[in-house]
DODREN-79265 format. One line per field, with one value per residue (C-alpha): residue in three letters; x, y, z. Coordinates in Angstrom, 1 decimal, always signed. Layout:
% residues N
residuo = (ALA:...)
c1 = (X:...)
c2 = (Y:...)
c3 = (Z:...)
***
This chain:
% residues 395
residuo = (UNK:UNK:UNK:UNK:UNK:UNK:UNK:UNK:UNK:UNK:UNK:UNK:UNK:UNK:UNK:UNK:UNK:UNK:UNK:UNK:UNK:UNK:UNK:UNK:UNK:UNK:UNK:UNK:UNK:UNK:UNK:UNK:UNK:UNK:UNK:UNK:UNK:UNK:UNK:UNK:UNK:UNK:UNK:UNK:UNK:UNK:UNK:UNK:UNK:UNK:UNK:UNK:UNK:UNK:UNK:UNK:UNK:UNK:UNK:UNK:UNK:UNK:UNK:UNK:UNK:UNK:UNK:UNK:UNK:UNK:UNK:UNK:UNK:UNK:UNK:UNK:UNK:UNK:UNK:UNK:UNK:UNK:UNK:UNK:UNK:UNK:UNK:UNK:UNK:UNK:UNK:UNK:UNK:UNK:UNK:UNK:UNK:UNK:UNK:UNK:UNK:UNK:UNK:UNK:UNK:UNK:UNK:UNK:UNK:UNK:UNK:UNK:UNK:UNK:UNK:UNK:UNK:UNK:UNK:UNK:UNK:UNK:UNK:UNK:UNK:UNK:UNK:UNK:UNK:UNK:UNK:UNK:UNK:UNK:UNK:UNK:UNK:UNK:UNK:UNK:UNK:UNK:UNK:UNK:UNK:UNK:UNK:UNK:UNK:UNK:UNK:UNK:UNK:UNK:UNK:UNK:UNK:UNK:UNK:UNK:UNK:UNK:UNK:UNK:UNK:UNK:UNK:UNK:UNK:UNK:UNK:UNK:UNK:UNK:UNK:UNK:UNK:UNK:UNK:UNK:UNK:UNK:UNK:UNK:UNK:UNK:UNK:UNK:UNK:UNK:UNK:UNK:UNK:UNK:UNK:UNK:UNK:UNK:UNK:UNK:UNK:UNK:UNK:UNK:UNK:UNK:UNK:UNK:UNK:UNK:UNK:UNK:UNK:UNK:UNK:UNK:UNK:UNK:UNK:UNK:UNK:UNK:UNK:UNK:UNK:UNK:UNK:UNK:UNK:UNK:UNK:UNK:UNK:UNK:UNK:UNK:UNK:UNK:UNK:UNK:UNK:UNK:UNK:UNK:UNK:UNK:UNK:UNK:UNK:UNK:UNK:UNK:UNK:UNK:UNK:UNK:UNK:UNK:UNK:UNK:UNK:UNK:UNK:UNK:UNK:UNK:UNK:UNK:UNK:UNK:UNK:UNK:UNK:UNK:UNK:UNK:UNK:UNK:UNK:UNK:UNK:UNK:UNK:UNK:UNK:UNK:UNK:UNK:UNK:UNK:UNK:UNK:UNK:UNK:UNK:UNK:UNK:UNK:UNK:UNK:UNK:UNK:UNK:UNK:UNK:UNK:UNK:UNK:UNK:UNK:UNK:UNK:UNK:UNK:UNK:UNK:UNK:UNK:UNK:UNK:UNK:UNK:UNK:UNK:UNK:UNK:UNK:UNK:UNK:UNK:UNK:UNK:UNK:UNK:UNK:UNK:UNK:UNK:UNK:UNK:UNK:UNK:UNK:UNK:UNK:UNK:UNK:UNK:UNK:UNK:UNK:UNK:UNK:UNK:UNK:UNK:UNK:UNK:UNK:UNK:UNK:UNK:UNK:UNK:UNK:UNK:UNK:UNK:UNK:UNK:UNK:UNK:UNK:UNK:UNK:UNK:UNK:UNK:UNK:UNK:UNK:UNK:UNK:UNK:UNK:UNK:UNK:UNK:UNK:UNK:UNK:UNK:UNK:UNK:UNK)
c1 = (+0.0:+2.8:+3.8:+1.4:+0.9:+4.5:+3.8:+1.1:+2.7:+2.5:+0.0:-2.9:-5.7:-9.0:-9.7:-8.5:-4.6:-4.4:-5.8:-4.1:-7.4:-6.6:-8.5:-9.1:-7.0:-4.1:-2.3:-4.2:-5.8:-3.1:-4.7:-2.4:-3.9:-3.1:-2.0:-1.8:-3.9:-7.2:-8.8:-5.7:-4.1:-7.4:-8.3:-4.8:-4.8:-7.7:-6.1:-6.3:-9.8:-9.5:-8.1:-8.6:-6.8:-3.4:-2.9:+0.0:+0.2:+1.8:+2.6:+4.9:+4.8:+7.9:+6.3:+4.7:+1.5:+0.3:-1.9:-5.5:-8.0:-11.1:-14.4:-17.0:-19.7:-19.2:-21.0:-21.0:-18.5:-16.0:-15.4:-12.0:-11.0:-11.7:-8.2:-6.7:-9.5:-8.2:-11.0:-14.8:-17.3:-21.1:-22.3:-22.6:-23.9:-24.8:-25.3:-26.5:-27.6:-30.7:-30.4:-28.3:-29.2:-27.5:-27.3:-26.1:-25.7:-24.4:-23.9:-22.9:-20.3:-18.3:-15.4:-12.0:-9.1:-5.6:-4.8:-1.0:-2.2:-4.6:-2.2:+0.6:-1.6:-2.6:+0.8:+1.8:-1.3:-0.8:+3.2:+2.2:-0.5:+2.1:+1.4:+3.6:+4.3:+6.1:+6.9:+6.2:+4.0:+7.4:+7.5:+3.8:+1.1:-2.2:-5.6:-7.3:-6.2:-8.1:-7.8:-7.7:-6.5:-8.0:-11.3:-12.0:-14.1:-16.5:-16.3:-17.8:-19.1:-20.0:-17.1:-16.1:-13.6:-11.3:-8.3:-7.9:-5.3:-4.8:-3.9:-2.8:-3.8:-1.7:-5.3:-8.8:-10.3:-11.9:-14.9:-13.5:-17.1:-18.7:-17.7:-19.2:-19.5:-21.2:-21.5:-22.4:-21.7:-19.3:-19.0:-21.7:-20.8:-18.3:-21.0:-22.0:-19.6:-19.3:-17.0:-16.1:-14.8:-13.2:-12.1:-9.6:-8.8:-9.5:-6.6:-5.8:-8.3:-9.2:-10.5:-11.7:-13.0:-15.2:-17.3:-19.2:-19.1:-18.0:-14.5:-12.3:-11.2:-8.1:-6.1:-6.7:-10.3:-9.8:-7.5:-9.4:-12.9:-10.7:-9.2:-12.1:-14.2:-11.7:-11.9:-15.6:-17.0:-14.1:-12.2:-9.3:-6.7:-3.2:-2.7:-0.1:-0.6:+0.8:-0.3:-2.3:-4.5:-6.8:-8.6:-11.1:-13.9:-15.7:-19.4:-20.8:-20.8:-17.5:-16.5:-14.0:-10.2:-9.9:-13.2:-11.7:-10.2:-12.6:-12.1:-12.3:-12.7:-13.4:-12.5:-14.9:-18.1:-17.2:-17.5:-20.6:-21.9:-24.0:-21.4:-18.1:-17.8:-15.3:-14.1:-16.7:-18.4:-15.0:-14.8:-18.3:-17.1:-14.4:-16.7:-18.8:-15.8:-14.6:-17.9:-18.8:-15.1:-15.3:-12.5:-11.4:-13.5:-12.3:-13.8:-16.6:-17.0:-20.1:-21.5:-21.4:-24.7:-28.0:-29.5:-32.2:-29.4:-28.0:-30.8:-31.6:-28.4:-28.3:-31.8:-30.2:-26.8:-29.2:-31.3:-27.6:-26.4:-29.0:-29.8:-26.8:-28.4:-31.0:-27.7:-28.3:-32.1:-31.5:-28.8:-30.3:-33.7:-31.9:-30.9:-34.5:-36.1:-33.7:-32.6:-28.7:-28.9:-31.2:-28.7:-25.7:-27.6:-28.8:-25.5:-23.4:-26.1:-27.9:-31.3:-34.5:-37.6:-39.2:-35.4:-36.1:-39.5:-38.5:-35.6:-38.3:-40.9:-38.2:-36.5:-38.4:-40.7:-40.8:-36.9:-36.8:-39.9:-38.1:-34.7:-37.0:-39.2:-36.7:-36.4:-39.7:-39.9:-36.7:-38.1:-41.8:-40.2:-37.6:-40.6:-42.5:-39.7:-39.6:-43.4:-42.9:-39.7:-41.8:-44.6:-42.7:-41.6:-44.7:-46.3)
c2 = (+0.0:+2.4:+1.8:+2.7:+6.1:+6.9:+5.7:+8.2:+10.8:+14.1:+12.2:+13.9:+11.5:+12.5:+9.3:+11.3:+12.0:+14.9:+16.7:+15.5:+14.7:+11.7:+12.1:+9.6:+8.1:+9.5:+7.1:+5.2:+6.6:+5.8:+4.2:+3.3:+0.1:-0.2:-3.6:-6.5:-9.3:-11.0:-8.0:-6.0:-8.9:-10.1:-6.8:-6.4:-10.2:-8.8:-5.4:-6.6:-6.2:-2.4:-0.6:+2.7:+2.1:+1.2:+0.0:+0.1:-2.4:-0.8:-3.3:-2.6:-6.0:-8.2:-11.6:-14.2:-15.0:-18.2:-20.2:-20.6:-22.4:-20.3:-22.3:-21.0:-21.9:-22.1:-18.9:-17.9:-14.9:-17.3:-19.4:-17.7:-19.1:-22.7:-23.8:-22.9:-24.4:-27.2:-29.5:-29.5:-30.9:-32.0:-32.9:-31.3:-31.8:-30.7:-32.3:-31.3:-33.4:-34.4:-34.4:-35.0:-33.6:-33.7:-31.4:-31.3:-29.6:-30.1:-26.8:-25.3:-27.4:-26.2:-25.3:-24.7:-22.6:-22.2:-18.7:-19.2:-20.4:-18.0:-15.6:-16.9:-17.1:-13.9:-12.3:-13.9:-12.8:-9.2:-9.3:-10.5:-7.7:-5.2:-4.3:-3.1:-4.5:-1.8:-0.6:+2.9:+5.5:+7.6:+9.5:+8.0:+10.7:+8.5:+9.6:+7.5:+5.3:+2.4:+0.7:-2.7:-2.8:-4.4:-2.5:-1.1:-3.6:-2.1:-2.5:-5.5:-7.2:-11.0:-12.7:-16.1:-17.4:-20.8:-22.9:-25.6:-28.6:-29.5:-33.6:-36.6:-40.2:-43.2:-45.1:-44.3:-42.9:-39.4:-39.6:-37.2:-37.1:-35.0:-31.3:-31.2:-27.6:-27.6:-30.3:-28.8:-32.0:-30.6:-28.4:-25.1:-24.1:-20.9:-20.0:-21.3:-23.9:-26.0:-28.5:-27.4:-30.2:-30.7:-33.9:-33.9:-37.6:-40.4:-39.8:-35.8:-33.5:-30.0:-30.1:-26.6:-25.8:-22.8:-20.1:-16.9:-15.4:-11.7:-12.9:-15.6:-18.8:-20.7:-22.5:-25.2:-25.1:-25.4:-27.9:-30.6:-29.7:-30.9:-34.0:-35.1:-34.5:-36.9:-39.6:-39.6:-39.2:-40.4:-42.7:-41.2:-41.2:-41.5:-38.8:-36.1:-32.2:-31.2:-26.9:-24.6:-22.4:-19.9:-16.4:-14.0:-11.9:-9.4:-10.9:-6.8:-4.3:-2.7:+0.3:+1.5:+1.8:+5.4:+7.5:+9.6:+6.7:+4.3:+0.9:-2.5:-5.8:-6.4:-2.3:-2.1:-4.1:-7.2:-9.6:-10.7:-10.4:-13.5:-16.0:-14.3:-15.5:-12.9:-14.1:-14.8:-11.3:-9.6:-11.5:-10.2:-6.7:-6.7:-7.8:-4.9:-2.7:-3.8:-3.3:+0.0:+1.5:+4.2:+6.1:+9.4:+8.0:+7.4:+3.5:+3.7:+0.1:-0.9:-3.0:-6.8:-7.0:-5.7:-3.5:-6.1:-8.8:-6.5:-5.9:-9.4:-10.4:-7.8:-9.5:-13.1:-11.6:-10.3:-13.2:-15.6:-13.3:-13.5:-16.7:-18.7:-21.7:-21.6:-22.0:-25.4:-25.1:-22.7:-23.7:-27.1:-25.3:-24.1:-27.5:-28.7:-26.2:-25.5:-27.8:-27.8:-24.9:-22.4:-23.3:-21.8:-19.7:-17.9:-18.0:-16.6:-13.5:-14.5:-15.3:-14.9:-13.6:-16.8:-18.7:-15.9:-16.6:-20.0:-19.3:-16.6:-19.4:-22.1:-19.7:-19.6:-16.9:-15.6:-14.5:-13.7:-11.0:-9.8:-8.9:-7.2:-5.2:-2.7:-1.6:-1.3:+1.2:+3.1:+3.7:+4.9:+7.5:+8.3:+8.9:+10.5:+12.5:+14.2:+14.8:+16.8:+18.9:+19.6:+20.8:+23.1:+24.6:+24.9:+26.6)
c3 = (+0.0:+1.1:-2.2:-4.1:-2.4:-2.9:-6.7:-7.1:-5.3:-7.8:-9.9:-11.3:-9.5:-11.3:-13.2:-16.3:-15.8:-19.1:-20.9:-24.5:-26.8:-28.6:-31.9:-34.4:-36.7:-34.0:-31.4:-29.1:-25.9:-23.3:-20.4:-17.1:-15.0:-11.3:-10.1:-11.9:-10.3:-11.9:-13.3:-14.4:-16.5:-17.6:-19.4:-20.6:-22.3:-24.3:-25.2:-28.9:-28.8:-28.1:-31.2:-30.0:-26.3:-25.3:-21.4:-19.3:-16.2:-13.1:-10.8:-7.7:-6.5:-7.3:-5.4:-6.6:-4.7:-3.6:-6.1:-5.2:-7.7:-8.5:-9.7:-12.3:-14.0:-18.0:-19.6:-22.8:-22.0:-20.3:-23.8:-23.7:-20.7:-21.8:-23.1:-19.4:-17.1:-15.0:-14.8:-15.3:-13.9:-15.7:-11.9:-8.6:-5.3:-2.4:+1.3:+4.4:+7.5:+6.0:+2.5:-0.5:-3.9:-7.3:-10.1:-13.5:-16.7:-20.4:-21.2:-17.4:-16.3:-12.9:-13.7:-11.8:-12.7:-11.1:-10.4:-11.6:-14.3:-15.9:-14.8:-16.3:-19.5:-19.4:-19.2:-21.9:-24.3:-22.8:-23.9:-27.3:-28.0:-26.7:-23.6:-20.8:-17.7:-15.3:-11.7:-11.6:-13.0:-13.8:-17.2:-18.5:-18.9:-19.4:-20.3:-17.4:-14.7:-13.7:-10.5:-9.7:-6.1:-3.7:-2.5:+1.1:+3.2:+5.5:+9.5:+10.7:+7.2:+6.9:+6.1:+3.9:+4.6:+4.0:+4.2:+1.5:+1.1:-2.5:-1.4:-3.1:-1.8:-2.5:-3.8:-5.2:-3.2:-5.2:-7.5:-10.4:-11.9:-9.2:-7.5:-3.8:-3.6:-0.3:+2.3:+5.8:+7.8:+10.0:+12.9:+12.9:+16.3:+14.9:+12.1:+8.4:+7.9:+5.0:+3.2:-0.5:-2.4:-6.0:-7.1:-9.9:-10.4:-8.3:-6.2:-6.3:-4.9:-3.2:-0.1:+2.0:+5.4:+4.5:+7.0:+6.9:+10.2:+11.2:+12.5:+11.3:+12.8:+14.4:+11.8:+13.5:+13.1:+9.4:+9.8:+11.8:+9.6:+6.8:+8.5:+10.0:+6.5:+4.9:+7.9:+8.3:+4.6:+2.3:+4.3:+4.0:+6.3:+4.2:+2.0:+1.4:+1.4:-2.0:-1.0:+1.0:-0.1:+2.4:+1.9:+3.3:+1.2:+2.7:+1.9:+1.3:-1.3:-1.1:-0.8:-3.9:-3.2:-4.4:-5.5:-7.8:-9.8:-12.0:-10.2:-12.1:-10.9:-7.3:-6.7:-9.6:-7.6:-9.3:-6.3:-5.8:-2.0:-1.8:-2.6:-3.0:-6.5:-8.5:-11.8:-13.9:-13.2:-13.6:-17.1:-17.8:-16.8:-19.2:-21.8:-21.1:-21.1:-24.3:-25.7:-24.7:-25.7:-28.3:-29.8:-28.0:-25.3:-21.4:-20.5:-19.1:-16.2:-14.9:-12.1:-13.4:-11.0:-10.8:-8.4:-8.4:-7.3:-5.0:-3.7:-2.8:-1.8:+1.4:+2.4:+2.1:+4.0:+6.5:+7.1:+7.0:+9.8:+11.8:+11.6:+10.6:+11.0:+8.4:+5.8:+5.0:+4.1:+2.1:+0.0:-0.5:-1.1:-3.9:-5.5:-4.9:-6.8:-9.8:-12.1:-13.2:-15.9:-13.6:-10.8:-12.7:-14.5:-11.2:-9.4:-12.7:-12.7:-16.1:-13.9:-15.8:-14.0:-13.8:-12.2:-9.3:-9.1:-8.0:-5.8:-3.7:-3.4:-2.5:+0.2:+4.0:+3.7:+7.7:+8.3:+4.4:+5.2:+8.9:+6.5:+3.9:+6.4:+7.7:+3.9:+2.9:+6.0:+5.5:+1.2:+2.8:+5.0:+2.2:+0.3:+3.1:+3.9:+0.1:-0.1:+3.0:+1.4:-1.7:-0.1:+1.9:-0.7:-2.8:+0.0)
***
């Protein structure tokens, strides 16, 4: 962070760094990208597709970063992250106490991705189209900035949070044909708590101890959820710990990095509060990016989600925190009333009015009301509060 602010020090920091007008048929509209993570690298592998804008990566950091694998649904705006997926999956499941349910899709598969990888990848795209990979914002003079750092997480948000072990096993013991993304037989007693699970081959698999609560857990938490998991449910005992992997996301609307810069990615609203998923909407931001980009133009980056699905997702963060326990109906509610394709459709933010029709009527209708209440009163007096300002002044 220090960094960064030393970086920008004497920077013009309006989102629009000059005043040159590029016109057409001049050079391209240089445009400067802060950090070089998921969203940064992302955009710049698909710099090609911009013929009017030229991006610069400033990236202070010199470390690599631990891998992590991100999962996805396939979407028709992810095809051009197909040749780098690690591993898909037609069927997934989900388990709680009581009940086990199975979906699948043909055209939706879950898919996982290793960070390094896609990262790796696109680096190398981004060097081939051109595109510069530096330390410091020294002697460049862009037409916009764009900021991909890491947002600002508001005081006391919902939390997700996780500690995986990627693990081998010296015998079958995996069933590579099915991704458990939740299983919530294990201890609730620190919060929602659920196993994630991706199988890669019969004998290599991921294996996470996931929670939302407001504060995190001891490591050892994670680590016995995970041990005990792999005794109880897979009968596995022997195995080997090949990496770690563990993260936290702020389960809220964030707040962006710097106000006066035009944030992309998760600084640009790309996470999505209900589930934490990041890089499918950050792919669909780009998309939009890219689409919308008109010569002489700054880029103009929208909100991958909806008012409507922001919206709904405070009520169901409401309802979580307050009743942490309901997590497991819910979520299997979910698989019970949606088949495969409405299941990613609905979690990949390409729901129809009829797939949220569903998910309202599956969810439980008396803490789903409580959550919506207070905001139904707060609009009315809004409202109330503006009829009473215009009539003052009318008078």
């Amino acid at each position: 962070m220090l960094r960064f602010i030393n970086l920008l020090r004497g920077f013009p920091m309006s989102g629009k760094a000059s005043d040159n007008k590029v016109k057409c048929g001049q050079a391209k509209m240089p445009i400067a990208v802060l950090g070089a993570g998921c969203a940064a690298l992302s955009l710049a592998a698909r710099s090609n597709a911009f013929s009017s804008h030229q991006f610069t990566i400033i990236d202070p950091e010199t470390h690599v970063s631990d891998d992590h694998i991100w999962g996805f649904w396939a979407m028709p705006w992810l095809d051009h992250v197909t040749s780098v997926t690690r591993k898909t999956w037609h069927n997934w499941r989900i388990i709680s106490p009581d009940l086990l349910l199975d979906l699948s899709s043909k055209t939706h598969p879950y898919c996982a991705l290793s960070r390094h990888e896609w990262l790796t990848h696109c680096r190398q795209q981004a060097k081939d189209a051109g595109v510069s990979i530096i330390h410091s914002l020294d002697h460049l003079n862009p037409e916009q900035i764009l900021d991909s750092r890491p947002p600002k997480s508001p005081q006391g948000a919902l939390l997700q949070h996780f500690l995986g072990y990627e693990i081998t096993s010296n015998h079958d013991v995996f069933n590579p044909d099915t991704a458990i993304l939740m299983d919530f037989r294990c201890d609730q007693s620190r919060g929602v708590h659920f196993i994630y699970y991706l199988p890669f081959t019969q004998r290599r698999a991921l294996v996470e101890s996931t929670l939302f609560s407001p504060s995190l857990a001891p490591e050892d938490f994670y680590d016995k959820a995970i041990k005990d998991y792999l005794a109880n449910h897979l009968n596995c005992t022997h195995y080997t710990i090949k990496r770690r992997e563990r993260g936290v996301i702020p389960m809220a609307r964030l707040q962006q990095r710097e106000s006066h810069l035009t944030g992309i990615g998760a600084n640009g609203g790309a996470i999505r509060p209900s589930s934490g998923y990041a890089f499918s909407f950050i792919q669909k931001q780009i998309d939009q990016i890219s689409n919308s980009a008109k010569p002489g133009k700054l880029l103009q980056v929208k909100n991958p989600h909806s008012h409507f699905e922001l919206m709904m997702d405070n009520i169901f963060l409401k309802v979580i925190r307050r009743q942490p326990t309901l997590a497991p109906v819910i979520f299997t509610s979910l698989a019970r009333y949606l088949n495969g394709d409405e299941f990613s459709c609905f979690l990949s933010g390409k729901a129809t009015m009829k797939i949220w029709l569903k998910v309202v009527f599956s969810m439980p209708k008396w803490p789903f009301l409580l959550s919506l209440l207070p905001q139904i009163t707060k609009k009315y007096r809004d409202n109330q509060k503006t009829r009473d300002q215009n009539l003052g002044q009318n008078k």
